[in-house]
C-alpha positions in Angstrom: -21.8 32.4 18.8 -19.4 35.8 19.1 -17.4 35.8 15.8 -18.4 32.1 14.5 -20.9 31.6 11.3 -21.1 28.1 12.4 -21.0 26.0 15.6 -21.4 22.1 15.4 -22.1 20.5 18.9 -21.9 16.6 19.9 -22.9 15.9 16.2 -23.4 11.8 15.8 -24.4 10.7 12.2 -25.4 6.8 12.1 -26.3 4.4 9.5 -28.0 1.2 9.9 -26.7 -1.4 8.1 -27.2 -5.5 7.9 -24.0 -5.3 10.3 -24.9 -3.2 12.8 -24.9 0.4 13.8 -21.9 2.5 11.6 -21.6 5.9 13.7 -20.0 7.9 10.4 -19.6 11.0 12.2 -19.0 10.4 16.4 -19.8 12.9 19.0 -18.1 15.8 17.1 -18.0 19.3 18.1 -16.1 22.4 16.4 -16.6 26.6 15.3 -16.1 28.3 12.3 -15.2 32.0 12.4 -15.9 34.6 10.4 -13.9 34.9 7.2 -11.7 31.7 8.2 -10.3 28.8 6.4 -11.1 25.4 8.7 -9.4 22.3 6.9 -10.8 18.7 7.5 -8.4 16.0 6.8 -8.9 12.3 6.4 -8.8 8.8 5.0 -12.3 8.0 2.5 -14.6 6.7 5.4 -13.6 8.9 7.6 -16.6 11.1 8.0 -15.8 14.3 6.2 -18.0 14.6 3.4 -21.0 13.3 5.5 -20.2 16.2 8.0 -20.8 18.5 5.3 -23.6 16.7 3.8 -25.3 17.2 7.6 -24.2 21.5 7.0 -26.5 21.7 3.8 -29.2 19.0 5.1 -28.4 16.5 2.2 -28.0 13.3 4.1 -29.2 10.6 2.5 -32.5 9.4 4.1 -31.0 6.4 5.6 -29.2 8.6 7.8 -30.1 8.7 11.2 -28.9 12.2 13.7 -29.5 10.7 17.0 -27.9 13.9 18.9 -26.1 17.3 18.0 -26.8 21.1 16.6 -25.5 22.7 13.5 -25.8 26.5 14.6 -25.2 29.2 11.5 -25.1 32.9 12.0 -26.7 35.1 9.5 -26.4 39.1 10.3 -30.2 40.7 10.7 -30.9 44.1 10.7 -32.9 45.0 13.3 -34.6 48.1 15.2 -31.9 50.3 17.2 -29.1 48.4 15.9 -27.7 45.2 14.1 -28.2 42.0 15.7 -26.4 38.6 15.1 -29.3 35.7 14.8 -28.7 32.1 14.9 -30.8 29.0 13.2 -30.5 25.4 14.0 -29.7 24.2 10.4 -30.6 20.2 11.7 -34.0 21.6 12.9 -35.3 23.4 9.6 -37.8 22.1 7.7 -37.4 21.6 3.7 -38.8 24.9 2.5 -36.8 27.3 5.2 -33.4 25.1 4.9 -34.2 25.8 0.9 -34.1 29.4 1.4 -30.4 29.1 3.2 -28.8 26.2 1.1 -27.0 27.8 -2.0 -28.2 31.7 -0.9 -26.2 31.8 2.3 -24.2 28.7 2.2 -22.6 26.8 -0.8 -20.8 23.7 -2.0 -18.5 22.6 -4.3 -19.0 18.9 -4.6 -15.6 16.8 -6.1 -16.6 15.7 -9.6 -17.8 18.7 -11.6 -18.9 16.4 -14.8 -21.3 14.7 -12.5 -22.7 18.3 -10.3 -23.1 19.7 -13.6 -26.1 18.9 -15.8 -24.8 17.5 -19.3 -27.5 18.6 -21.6 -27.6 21.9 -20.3 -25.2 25.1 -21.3 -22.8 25.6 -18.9 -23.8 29.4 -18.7 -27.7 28.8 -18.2 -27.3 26.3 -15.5 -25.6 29.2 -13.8 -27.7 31.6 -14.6 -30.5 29.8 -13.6 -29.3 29.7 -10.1 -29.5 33.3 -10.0 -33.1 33.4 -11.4 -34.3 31.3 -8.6 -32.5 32.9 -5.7 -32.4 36.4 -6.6 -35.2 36.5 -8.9 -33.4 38.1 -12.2 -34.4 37.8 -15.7 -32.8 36.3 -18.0 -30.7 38.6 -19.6 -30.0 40.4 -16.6 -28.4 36.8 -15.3 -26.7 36.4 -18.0 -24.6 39.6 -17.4 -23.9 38.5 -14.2 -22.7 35.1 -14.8 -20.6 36.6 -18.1 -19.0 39.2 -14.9 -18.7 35.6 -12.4 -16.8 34.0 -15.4 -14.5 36.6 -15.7 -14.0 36.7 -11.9 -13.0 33.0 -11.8 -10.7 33.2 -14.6 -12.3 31.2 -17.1 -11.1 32.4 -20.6 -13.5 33.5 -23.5 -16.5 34.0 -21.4 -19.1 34.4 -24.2 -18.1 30.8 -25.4 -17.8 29.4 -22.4 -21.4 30.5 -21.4 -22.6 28.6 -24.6 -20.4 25.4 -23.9 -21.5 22.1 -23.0 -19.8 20.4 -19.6 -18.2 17.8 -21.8 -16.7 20.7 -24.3 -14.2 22.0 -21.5 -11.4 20.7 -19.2 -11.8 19.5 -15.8 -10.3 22.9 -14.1 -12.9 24.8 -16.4 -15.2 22.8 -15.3 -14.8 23.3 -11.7 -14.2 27.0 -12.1 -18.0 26.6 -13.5 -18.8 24.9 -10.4 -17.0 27.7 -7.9 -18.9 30.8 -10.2 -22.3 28.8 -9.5 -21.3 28.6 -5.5 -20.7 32.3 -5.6 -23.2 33.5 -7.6 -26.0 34.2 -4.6 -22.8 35.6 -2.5 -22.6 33.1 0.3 -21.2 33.7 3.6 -20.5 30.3 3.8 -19.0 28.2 1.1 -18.3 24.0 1.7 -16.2 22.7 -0.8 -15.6 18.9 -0.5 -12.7 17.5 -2.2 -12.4 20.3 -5.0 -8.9 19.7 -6.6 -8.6 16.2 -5.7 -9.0 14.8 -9.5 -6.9 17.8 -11.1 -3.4 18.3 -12.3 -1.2 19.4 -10.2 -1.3 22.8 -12.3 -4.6 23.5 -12.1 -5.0 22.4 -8.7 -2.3 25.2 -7.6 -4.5 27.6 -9.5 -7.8 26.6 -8.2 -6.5 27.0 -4.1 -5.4 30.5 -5.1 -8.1 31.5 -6.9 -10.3 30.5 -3.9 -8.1 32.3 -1.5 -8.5 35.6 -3.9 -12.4 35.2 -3.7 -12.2 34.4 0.4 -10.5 38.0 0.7 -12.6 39.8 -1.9 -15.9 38.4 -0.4 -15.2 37.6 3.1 -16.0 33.8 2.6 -15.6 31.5 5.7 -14.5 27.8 3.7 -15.0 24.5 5.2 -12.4 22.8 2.9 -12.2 18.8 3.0 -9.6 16.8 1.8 -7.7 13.3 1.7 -4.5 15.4 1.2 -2.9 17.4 3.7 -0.2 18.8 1.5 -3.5 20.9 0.1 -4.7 21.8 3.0 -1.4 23.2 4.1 -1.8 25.9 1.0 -5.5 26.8 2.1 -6.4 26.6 5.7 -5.8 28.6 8.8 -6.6 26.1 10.9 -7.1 22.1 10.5 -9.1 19.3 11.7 -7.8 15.3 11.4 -11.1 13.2 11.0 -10.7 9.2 11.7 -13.4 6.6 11.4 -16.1 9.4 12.6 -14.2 11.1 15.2 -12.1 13.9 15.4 -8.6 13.0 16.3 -6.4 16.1 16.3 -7.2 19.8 15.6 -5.0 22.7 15.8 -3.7 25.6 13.5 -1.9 24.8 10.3 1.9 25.3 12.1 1.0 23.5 14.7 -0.4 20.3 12.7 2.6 20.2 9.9 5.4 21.5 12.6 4.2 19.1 15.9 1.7 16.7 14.7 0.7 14.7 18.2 -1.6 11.7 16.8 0.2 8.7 15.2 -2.8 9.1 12.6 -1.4 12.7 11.8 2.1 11.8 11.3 1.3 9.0 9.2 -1.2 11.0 6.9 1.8 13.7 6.4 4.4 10.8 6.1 3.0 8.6 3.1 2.7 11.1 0.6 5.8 11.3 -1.1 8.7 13.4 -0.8 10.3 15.3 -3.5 13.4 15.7 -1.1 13.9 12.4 -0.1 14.7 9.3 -1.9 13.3 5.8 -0.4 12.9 2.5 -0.7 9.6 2.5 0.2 6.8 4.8 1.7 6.3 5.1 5.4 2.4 3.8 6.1 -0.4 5.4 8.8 -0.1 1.1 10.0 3.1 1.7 11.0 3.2 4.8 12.8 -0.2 3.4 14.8 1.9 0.5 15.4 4.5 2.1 16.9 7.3 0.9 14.4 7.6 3.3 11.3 10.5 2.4 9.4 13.4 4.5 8.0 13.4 3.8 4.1 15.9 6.2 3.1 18.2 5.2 0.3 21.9 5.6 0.2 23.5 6.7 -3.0 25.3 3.6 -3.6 22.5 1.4 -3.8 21.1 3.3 -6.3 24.3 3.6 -7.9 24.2 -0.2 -8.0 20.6 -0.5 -9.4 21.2 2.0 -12.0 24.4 0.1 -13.5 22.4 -3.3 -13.5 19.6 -1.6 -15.0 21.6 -0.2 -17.8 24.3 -3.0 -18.6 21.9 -4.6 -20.6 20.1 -3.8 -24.3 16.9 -1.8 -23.8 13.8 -4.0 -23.7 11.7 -1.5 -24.8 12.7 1.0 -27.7 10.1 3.9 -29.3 11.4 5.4 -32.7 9.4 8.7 -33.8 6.3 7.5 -33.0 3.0 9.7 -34.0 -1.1 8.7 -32.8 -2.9 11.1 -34.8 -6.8 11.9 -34.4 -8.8 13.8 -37.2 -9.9 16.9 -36.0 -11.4 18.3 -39.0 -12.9 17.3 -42.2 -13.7 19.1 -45.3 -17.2 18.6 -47.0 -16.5 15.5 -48.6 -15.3 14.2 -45.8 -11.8 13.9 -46.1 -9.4 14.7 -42.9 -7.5 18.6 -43.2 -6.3 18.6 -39.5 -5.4 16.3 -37.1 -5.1 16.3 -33.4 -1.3 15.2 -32.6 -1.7 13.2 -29.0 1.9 11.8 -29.8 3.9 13.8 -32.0 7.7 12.7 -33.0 7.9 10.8 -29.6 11.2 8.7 -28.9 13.0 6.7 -26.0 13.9 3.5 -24.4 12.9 1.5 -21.4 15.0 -1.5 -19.9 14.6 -4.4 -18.1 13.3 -4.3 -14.5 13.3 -0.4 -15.0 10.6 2.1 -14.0 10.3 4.4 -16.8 8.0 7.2 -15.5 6.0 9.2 -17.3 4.6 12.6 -16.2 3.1 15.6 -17.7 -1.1 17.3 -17.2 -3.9 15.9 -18.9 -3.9 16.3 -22.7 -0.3 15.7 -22.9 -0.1 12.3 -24.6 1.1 10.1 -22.0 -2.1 7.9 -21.8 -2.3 7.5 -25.5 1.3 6.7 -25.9 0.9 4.0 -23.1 -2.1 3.1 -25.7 -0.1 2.5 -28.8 2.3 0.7 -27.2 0.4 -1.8 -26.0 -1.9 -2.0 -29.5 -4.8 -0.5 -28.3 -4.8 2.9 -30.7 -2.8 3.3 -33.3 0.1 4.8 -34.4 0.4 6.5 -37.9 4.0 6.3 -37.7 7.1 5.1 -36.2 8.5 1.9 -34.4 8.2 0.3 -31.3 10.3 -2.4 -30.8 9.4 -5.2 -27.8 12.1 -7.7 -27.3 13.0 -7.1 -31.4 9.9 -7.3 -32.3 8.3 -4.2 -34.1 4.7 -4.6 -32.4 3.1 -1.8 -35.0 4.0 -4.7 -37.9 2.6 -7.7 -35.4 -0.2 -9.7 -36.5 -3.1 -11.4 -34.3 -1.8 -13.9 -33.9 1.9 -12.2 -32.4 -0.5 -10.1 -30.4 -1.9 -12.7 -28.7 1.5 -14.2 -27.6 2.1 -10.1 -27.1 -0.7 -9.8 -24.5 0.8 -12.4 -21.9 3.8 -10.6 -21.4 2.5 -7.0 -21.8 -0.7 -5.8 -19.3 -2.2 -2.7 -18.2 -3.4 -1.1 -15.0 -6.0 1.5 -15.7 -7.0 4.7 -13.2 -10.0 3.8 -12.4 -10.5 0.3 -11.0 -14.2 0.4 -10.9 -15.1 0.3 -14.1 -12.1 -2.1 -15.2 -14.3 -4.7 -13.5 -17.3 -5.8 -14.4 -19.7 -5.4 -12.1 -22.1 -8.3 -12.4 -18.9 -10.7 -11.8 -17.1 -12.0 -8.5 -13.7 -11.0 -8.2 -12.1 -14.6 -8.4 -13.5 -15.6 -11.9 -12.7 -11.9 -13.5 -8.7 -12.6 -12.4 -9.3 -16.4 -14.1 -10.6 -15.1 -16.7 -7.5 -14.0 -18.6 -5.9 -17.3 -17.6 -8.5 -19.6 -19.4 -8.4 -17.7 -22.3 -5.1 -17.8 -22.9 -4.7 -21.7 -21.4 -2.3 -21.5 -18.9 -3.3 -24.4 -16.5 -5.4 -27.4 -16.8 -8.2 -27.8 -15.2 -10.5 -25.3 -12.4 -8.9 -26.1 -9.6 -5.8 -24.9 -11.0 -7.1 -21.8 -12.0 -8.8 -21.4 -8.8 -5.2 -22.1 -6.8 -3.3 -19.7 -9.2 -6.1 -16.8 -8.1 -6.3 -17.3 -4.4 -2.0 -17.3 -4.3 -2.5 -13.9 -6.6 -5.1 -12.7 -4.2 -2.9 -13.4 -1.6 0.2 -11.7 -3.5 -1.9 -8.6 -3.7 -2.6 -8.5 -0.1 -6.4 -10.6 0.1 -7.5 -13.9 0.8 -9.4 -16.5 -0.2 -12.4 -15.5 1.2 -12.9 -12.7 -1.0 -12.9 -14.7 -4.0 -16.7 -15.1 -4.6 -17.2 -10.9 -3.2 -18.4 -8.6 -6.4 -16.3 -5.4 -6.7 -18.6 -3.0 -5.2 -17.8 -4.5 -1.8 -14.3 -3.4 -2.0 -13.0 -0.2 -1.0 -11.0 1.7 -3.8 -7.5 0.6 -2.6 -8.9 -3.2 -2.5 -9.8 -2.7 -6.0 -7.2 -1.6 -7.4 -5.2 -4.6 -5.4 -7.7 -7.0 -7.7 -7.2 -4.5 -11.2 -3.2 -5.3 -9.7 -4.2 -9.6 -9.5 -5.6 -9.4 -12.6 -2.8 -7.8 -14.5 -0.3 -10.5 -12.9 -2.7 -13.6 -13.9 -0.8 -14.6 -17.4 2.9 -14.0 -15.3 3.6 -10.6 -17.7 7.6 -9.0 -17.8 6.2 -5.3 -18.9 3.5 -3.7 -17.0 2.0 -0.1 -17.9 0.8 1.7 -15.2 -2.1 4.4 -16.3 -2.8 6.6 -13.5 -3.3 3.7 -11.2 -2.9 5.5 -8.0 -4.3 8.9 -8.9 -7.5 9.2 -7.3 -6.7 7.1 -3.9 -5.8 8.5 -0.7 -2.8 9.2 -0.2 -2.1 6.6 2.4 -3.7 3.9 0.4 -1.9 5.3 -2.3 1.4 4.7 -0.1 0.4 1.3 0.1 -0.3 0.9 -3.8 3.3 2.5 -4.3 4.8 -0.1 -1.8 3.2 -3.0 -3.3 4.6 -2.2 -6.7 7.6 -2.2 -5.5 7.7 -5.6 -4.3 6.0 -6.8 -7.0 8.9 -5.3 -9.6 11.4 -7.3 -7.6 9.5 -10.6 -6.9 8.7 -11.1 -10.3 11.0 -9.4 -12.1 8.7 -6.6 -13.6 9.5 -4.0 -16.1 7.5 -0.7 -15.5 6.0 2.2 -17.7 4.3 4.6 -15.1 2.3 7.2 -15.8 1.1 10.3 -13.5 0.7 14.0 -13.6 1.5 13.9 -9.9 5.7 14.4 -10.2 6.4 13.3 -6.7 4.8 10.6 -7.1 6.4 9.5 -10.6 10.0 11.2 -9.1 9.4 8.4 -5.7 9.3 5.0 -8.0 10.7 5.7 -11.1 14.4 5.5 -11.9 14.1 7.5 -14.8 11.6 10.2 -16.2 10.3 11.5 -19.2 8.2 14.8 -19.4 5.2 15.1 -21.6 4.0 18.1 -23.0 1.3 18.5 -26.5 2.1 15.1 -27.2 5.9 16.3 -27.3 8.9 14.9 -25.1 10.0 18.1 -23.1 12.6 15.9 -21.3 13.8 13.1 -20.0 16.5 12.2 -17.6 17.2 10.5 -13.7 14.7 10.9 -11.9 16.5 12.8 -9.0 18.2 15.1 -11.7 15.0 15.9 -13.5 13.6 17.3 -10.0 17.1 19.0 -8.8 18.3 20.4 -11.9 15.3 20.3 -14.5 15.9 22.3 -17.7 12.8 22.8 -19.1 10.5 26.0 -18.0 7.3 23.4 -18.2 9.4 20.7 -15.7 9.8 23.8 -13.5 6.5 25.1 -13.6 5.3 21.2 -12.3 7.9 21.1 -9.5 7.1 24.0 -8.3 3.1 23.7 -8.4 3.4 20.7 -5.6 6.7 22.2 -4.0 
């Protein structure tokens, strides 16, 4: 194996399913070297994760390996000299493979909430790691994990040992989950999707905290992501996965600086651009095709927009509003502190504008889109809908409200219920709210919104689990649309899709804001992607505005330390 730890050859992963044979991972074949960063790339689907899976020996028993070796090196100290010794990870049975997986090679999975055990301390289930593999006592583990903590940045280690998963943020979390992957001192460490549901912030501080802990304990990293612009910050040398099958590879300069596949180029073209402004975001169809488009805007159109835009009254108008949560309460009960989500907040939003929000998680910005809409509320303030203060609005004016004013939530999974076909979830609104006469009607209206989202028909009667994520959140889209709203909120809506089906989410948007004459509030703590369709932007920060201004301006000349610090953490 010379200088690689791992060697796959011809690996083929296949499923059986009522449709046929799906070869996840196809004929695949690449090294990892000693002490270097290898990047896989790729669209959900594309094999990635399973390729991993395969490393550790945690396919799901469905899986079939018809062909292929996973070699790993492990360094064994022999007579006369040191020796290099190699071990078939695919051939191992479950006791030896046991001895290897989290000892010599680790993994950090994507969602630390669900790796982590939620009735156990965050410290023990650590420390218990180290009591299996390296056979400490307690107290002796506990030492070590208190010294892991402090290595992975966490602050106030003592309290952090005795805290629950729920009790800390996501990027603790996952520092918890990177100190647990470290703890045995791998030579080897996997970590699949890591950042991918993490502020921009935290992500940037994540990738270089793992590149610290790859130079101070000469880890080789197999790091897997949907986003290329990440693995640009963390890998020496990249690999660009497709429907099971390796499609490019080459080193980091040679992937961003000459990309060959039409794949490639579209991967690093639809995430959006903080240098450019366009009309719409080039797609990986389009490049496949052959006939990717330039959207670039000129200044006068936007010009144009902008003096259309803001000709006419504000539809939308926040005065000091406050949402408040009790945070402490004396023995008797009553509230001494509060939690300020919103605190003092104040601006305007006008007709067939996109009013972005942005700022990390904890800000406000999701609770603000809240209130607005009725769902929490506000302990002072005004918010004024088409002159009507909506904090003042009875049932009654709600329900007139909700017609015109709609959400689209994050996660489009659990928006839908489960147990119900897709067709008669988007009707559902309709019927309540008696908008056409009879089911065929109702049934006519949701096919032509299916069809506006980009479906069909045919996928009227389908439950949401056999949709992909994108498709989803096309139906979450329908849905919205099904009682003909003016003023749409936009929660997070495309934060944990690929990028290139989040390109496509973007796109549709668009369209939709002009064909029906929509009024946007969108909210991100991705700026690039908030800076690409919003006119203008509004920073977020405690629940506190920290700005707001053109979207263009806020990026080229922001004037706030915190706008800077987000800029400059996807930059």
């Amino acid at each position: 194996m010379s200088d690689n730890l791992l060697e796959i050859n011809n690996l083929s992963i296949h499923f059986q399913t009522e449709a046929g044979i799906v070869k996840a991972v196809n004929q695949n074949s690449f090294a990892l070297q000693k002490g270097e960063t290898i990047g896989i790339v790729g669209e959900s689907g594309s094999g990635k994760s399973i390729t991993a899976l395969s490393i550790m020996q945690l396919l799901p028993t469905i899986a079939e390996v018809p062909n292929g070796a996973i070699l790993f090196g492990k360094e064994q100290k022999a007579e006369g000299g040191g020796s290099t010794q190699t071990v078939d990870l695919s051939k191992l049975r479950q006791g030896q493979i046991e001895q290897i997986r989290g000892s010599k090679i680790a993994m950090i999975f994507q969602e630390p909430m669900t790796s982590l055990n939620p009735v156990m301390t965050c410290g023990k289930q650590v420390a218990e790691v180290l009591q299996l593999h390296r056979k400490m006592d307690f107290s002796t583990a506990k030492a070590a994990v208190l010294q892991l903590f402090q290595k992975v940045k966490l602050p106030d280690v003592e309290r952090i040992f005795a805290a629950y998963p729920h009790q800390l943020s996501g990027g603790q979390k996952q520092r918890i989950m990177i100190a647990m992957a470290l703890s045995c001192r791998p030579t080897l460490l996997i970590a699949d999707e890591p950042t991918t549901a993490l502020d921009v912030t935290v992500q940037k501080g994540i990738l270089e905290l793992l590149n610290e802990l790859k130079a101070e304990y000469q880890l080789s990293i197999l790091f897997i992501s949907h986003d290329l612009g990440v693995i640009r910050s963390i890998a020496d040398r990249v690999l660009v996965m497709k429907k099971g099958e390796i499609v490019e590879r080459g080193t980091v300069k040679s992937i961003f600086e000459n990309a060959q596949h039409p794949y490639t180029k579209g991967l690093l073209a639809c995430r959006p651009s903080l240098n450019q402004h366009l009309k719409r975001l080039p797609t990986i169809e389009g490049f496949e095709k052959g006939d990717a488009t330039d959207y670039l805007v000129d200044a006068q159109e936007v010009a144009a927009r902008k003096a259309k835009l803001y000709s006419e009254p504000p539809i939308l108008t926040i005065k000091h509003v406050s949402t408040w949560y009790p945070a402490k309460k004396n023995f008797f009960g009553k509230v001494t502190d509060y939690t300020k989500a919103v605190d003092e907040v104040s601006f305007e939003v006008f007709k067939g504008e996109t009013f972005g929000l942005v700022g990390e998680s904890g800000c406000g910005k999701s609770t603000l889109g809240r209130t607005i809409l009725g769902l929490e509320k506000a302990q002072s303030g005004e918010i004024i809908y088409n002159e009507q203060n909506l904090l003042t609005a009875d049932d009654a004016t709600w329900k007139n409200l909700r017609k015109d004013m709609q959400i689209i939530f994050q996660d489009p999974y659990s928006s839908l219920n489960p147990t119900q076909p897709i067709g008669l979830a988007i009707m559902e609104p309709m019927k309540v709210h008696r908008l056409w006469k009879n089911d065929k009607q109702y049934k006519e209206k949701t096919i032509d919104l299916l069809k506006t989202v980009g479906l069909d028909a045919s996928h009227f009667m389908r439950f949401p689990h056999e949709f992909s994520g994108g498709q989803r959140q096309r139906i979450c889209i329908a849905r919205a649309l099904a009682l003909q709203p003016k003023f749409l909120i936009c929660d997070e809506c495309v934060s944990s899709l690929d990028v290139s089906i989040q390109a496509q989410i973007l796109n549709l948007l668009i369209d939709l804001r002009e064909q029906f004459d929509l009024t946007y509030i969108f909210i991100s703590h991705d700026l690039s992607v908030v800076k690409f369709i919003s006119d203008r932007i509004m920073v977020m920060k405690d629940g506190q505005v920290v700005e707001i201004g053109d979207a263009t301006e806020i990026y080229e000349r922001p004037t706030a330390e915190y706008t800077k610090e987000l800029i400059g953490a996807i930059g």
